[in-house]
N, C-alpha and C positions, 0 to 999 in steps of 0.2 A: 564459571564462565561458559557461555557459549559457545559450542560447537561451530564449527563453519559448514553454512549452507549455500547450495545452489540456491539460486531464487527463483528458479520453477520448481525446484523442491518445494520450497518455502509457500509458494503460491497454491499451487496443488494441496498441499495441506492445509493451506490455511481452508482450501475452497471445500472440501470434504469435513472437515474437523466441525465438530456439535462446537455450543457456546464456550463449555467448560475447556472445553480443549483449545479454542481461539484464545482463550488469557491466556492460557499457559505458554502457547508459543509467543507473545507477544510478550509477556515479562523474561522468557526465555531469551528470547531476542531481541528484549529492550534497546539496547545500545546501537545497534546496526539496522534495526527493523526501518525506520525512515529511509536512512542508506537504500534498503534493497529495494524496498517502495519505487525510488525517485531512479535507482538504477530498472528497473523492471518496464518504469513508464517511458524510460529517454532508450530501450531498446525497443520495447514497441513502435514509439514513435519512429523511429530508426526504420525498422521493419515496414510499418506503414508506407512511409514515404518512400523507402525505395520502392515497393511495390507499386505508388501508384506514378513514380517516377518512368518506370519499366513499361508500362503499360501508356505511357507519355510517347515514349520512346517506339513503342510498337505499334500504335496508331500513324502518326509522323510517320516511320517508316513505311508503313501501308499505304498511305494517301500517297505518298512521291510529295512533289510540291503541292500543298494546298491553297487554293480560290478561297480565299477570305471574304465572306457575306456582308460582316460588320467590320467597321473602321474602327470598335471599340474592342480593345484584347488589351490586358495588361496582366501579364501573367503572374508579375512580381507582387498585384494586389492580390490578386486569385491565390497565390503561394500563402499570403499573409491571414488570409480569413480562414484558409485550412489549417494552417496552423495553432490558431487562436482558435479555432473549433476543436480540434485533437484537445489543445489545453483544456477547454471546458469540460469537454466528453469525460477527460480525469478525473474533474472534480466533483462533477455530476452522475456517471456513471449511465449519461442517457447519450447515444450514438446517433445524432440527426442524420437525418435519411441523405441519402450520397455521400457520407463521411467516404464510407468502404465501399461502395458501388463498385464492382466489377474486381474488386481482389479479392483473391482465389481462397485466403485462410478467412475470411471477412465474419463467420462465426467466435473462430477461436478469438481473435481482435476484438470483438465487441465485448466476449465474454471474460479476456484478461484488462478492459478497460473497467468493464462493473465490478469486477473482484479489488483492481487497486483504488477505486472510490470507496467502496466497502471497507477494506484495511486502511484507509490513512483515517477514515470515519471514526471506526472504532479505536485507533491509537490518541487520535487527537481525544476522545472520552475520555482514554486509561491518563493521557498526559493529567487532562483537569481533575479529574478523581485525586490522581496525586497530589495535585496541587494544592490540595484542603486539608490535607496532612499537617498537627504541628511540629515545630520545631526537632525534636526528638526523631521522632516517627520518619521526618523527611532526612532526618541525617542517614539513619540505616536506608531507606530505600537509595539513596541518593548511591551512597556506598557500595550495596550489594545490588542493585538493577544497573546504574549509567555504569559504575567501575568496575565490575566484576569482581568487586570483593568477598573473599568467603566469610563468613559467620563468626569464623577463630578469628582473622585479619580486624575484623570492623571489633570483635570484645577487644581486644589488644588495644587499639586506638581507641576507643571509648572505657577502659580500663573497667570492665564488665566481663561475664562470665559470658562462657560462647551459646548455652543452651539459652539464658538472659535473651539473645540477638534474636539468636531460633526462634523463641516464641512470641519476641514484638512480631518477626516479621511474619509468622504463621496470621497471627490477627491481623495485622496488616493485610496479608494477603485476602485473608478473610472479608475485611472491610469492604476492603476494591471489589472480589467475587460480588459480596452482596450487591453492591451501587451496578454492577457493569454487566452482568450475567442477562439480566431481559433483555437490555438491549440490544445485546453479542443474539441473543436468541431471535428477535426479529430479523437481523440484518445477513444470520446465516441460512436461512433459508431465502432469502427473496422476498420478506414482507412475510412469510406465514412464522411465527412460533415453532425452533425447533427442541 
């Protein structure tokens, strides 16, 4: 079973670690890995928004009352399309220009929004890779990746020998390496081969 991780641990290493090393914490962290994904992007976002809330707040203050130009302002639309812009920036890992305009961390933001497009990328690969797995094959993964089952636990319940599990799931493992590894290798470096 997995260890518990911070998820700027989690992050950080993902963003450092060559291809081979990105499956391994990924089947490591099979079970929770989405969790910390969708936990990483709802504190960013978090993070964001106060930030440009704060900076809302500290313009406002500095104007005193402001002379309004245009009869047109709706803040609550303006809130709605930043938001829906954060959501894409996620899924895309591309930051349209003024997303982060004027907040202070607006490097590190843009660079923890292309890391989590990058990991839910490469996980939603490792899910369908799985996927093509038959019957057999998918009961051990299903087992020992979603349930944290060990090797001994899944022969008991499949009424098999533990070394038996061990080496389905070595080739197993094996299989996914082969299909997932270039991939993992374009997308951790930035588009170059690492």
């Amino acid at each position: 079973m997995a260890l518990k991780i911070r998820d700027t641990d989690l992050l950080n290493s993902y963003k450092k670690a060559p291809a081979e090393k990105r499956l391994s914490i990924m089947l490591e962290y099979y079970p929770v890995f989405p969790g910390i994904l969708r936990k990483i992007e709802k504190k960013t976002e978090y993070k964001i928004k106060s930030e440009q809330e704060r900076m809302r707040s500290r313009s406002r203050g500095e104007l005193g009352v402001r002379v309004q130009t245009s009869t047109i302002s709706d803040t609550t639309a303006n809130e709605a399309v930043a938001n829906v812009t954060l959501e894409e920036a996620f899924k895309t890992g591309e930051v349209s220009k003024g997303l982060l305009k004027g907040i202070e961390n607006a490097p590190e933001f843009e660079e923890t929004i292309r890391m989590v497009s990058i990991m839910k990328m490469d996980f939603e690969l490792l899910e369908d890779i799985l996927s093509g797995f038959g019957r057999e094959d998918s009961i051990i993964i299903k087992k020992h990746l979603s349930e944290g089952k060990s090797y001994r636990v899944i022969a008991e319940e499949e009424e098999c020998s533990t070394d038996s599990v061990r080496r389905k799931f070595t080739r197993i493992r094996d299989e996914i390496s082969e299909e997932i590894i270039d991939c993992l290798r374009i997308n951790c470096s930035g588009g170059e081969e690492c």
